[in-house]
N, C-alpha and C positions, 0 to 999 in steps of 0.2 A: 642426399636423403629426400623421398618424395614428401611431400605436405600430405600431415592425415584428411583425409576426406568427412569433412561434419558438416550434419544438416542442424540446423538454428531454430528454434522452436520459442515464441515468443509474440505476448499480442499489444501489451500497451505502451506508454509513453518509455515508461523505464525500460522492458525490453528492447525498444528501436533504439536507444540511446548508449546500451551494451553492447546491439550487433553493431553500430557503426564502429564501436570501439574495435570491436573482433575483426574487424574486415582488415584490421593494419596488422594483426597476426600472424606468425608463417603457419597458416595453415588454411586449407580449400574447402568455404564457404557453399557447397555443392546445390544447395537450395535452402527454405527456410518453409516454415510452414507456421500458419499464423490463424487465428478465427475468422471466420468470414464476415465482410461488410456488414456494418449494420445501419438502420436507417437511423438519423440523428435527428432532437431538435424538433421546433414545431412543425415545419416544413418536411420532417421525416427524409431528410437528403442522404443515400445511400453512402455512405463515409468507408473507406479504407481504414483498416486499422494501422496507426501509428509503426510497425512493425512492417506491414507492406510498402508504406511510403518508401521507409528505408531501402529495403529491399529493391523497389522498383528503381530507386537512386541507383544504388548501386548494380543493377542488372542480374540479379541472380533468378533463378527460380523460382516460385511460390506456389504453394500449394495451401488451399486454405475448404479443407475439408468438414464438413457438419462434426461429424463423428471421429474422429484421430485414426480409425481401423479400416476408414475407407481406401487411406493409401498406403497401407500394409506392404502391397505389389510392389507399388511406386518407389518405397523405401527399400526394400528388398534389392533392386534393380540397380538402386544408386551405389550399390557397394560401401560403402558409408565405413569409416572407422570410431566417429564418435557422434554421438547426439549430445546437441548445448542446449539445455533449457534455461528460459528464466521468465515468469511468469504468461504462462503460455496457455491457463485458463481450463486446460481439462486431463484429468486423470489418464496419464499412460501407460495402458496396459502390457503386461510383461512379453507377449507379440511383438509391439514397437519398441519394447526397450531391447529387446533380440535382436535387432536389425542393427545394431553396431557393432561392429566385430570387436572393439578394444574395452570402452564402456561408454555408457549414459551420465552425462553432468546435469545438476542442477547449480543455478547461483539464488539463491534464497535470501530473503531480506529478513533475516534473523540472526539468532546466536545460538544456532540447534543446541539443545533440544525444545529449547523456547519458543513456544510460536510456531508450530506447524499450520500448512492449514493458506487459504488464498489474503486471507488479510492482517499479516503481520506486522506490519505499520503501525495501522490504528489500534489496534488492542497493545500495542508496547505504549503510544501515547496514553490510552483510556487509561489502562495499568498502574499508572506513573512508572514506569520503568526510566531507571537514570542511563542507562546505554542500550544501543544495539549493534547491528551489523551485518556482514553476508557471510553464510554459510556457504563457500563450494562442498560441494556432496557427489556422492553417489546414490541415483535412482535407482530403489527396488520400486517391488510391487503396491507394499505400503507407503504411505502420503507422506511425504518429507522425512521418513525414517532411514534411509541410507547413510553408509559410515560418511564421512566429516575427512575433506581432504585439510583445509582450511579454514580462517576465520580472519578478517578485520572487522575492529571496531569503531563505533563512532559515538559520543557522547549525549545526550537527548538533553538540550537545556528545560529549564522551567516554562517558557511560554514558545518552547520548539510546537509548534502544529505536525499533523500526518503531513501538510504539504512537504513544511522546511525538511521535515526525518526524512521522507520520499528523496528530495534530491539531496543531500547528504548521503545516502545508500548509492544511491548512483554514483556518486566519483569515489563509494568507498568500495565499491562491484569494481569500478574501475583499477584502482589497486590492487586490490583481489587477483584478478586475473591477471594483472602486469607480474606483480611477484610470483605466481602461484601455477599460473592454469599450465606455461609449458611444460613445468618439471612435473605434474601431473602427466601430461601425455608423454613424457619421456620414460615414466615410470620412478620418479627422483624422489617422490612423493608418499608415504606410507597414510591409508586413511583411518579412521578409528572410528568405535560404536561411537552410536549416542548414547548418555546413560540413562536409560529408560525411567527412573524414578525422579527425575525434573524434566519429565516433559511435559509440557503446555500446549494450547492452541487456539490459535487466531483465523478463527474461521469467519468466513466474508459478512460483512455486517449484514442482517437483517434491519427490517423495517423497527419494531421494536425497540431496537437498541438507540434509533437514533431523538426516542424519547428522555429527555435532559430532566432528573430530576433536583430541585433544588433541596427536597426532604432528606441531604445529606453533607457534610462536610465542607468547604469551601473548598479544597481540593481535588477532591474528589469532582464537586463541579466543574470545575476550571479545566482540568484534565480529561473528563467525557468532551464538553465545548472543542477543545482544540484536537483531542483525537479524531473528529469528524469533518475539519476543515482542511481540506477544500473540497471535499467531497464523503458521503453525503450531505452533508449540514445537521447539526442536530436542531432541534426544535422545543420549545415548551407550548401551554395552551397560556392563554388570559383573554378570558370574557368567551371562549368558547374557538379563540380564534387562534390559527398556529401561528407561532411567530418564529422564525429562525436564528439563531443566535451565531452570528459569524465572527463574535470575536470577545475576549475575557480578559480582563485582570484581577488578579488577586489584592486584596485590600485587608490593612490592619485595623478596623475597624469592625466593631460590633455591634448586636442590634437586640431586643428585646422583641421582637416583631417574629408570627410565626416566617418558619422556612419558605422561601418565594417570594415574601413579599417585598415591592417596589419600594425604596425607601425614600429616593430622590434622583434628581435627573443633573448633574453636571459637566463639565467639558471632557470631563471620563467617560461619562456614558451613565446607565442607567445602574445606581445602586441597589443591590439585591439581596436581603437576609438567607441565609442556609443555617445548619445546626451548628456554625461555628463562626467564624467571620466574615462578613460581609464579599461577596463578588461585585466586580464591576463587569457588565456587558459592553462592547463596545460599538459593535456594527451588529445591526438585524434587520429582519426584511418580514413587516407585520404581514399577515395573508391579505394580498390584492394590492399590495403595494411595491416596492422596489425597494434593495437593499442600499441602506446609506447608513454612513456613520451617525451615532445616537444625537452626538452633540450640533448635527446638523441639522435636526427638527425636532427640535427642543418644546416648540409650543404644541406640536399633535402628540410628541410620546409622554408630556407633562400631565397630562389626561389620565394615564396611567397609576398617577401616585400614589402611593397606598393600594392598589388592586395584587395580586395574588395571582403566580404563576405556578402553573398546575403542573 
């Protein structure tokens, strides 16, 4: 039997680290197509996306077009039997998702119907959500709304970060497709709706979101904090100045002191009143200065005591 013919569509860390998975696959990897270079960094150094690398690794084809409908042609030509997506950064219109003769995969870093949308990571952490997973799907027209071939799960601890949940999803996509993706192309597989009445969505963070308020629940804080690490970072103000908050723990203690405010500084980090129990901050990086752990400049964040985080 010949190998289906699928192009790979995928731009960052997580996607280059599924296609190298796929390449051990019985099936022909025919090209990939990923977003174009971008400049990085202060020096603005033109960078390949994470997904090209691979790619270039393994010798296959790339195509890394502005607009996805540029290489319509391109795709047309390849004969193609399936398109593998997985976070691949821009809306495929039902043109490109026509160009595979058998169907269009997505692997999704969700538990469809949960979380549609480019950043479902971070809104399962912000959420408190106690699990998540990868959705294999079927790509329609609409954003993550295709039936549901499959599902693995993975558990979200209490001080799990988007980083740790990000690679957890990775070797649990890994799975996913070991058990899953052939008997899908073989047809072995039957897929089913989503049920449209729990559906949610995690749409890519904005600026705004990554303002950290302490005027709620310890929880809740703790939860925005690591939803945002390691990327963006969230932040608060005090004294007019942003400060980044790269790391939290939850504390049984409580305070009489409005929400935000500093209460002390020890080898935890920096104690913080909210509307219920105290937070500990552990790493942050005041504006103009460099990120380091709290308890390691103890005498410049001691300055802080008692001031009010906005």
């Amino acid at each position: 039997m010949m190998k289906k013919r699928v192009v790979f569509m995928g731009t960052p860390i997580f996607a280059a680290k599924i296609l190298k998975h796929l390449s051990h696959f019985p099936i022909d990897i025919v090209a990939v197509v990923t977003q174009a270079d971008k400049k990085v960094g202060r020096k603005q150094i033109l960078t390949p996306t994470p997904v090209k690398v691979v790619a270039q690794e393994l010798g296959l084809p790339i195509f890394q077009p502005i607009k996805v409908k540029e290489i319509l042609e391109d795709l047309q030509h390849l004969h193609i039997d399936y398109i593998i997506t997985c976070a691949y950064g821009q809306f495929l219109p039902e043109s490109i998702l026509k160009c595979a003769k058998e169907d269009a995969l997505n692997i999704h870093a969700s538990l469809l119907p949960k979380y549609r949308g480019g950043a479902p990571i971070h809104w399962a952490i912000i959420n408190g959500e106690k699990e998540s997973g990868i959705s294999l799907m079927r790509m329609i027209k609409a954003m993550d709304a295709g039936e549901v071939f499959a599902q693995t799960k993975v558990d979200i601890l209490i001080d799990d970060t988007t980083e740790i949940l990000h690679d957890k999803l990775i070797e649990s996509a890994k799975l996913c497709l070991d058990e899953y993706l052939m008997k899908v192309i073989h047809h072995e597989i039957t897929a089913h709706p989503q049920d449209e009445s729990h559906v949610t969505f995690g749409y890519n963070v904005l600026p705004e979101d990554e303002h950290v308020s302490f005027d709620q629940d310890a929880l809740h804080v703790h939860n925005h904090i690591r939803g945002l690490i390691s990327w963006p970072i969230g932040y608060a103000l005090l004294n007019d100045k942003r400060v980044k908050l790269y790391g939290s723990k939850l504390l049984h203690q409580k305070s009489d002191q409005p929400s935000g405010t500093i209460l002390k500084i020890d080898d935890c980090g920096l104690h913080v009143a909210t509307q219920t129990d105290n937070i500990c901050i552990t790493h942050v990086q005041v504006e103009g200065r460099k990120m380091y752990k709290v308890s390691d400049d103890k005498p410049y964040l001691s300055t802080f005591i008692n001031q009010q985080f906005k």
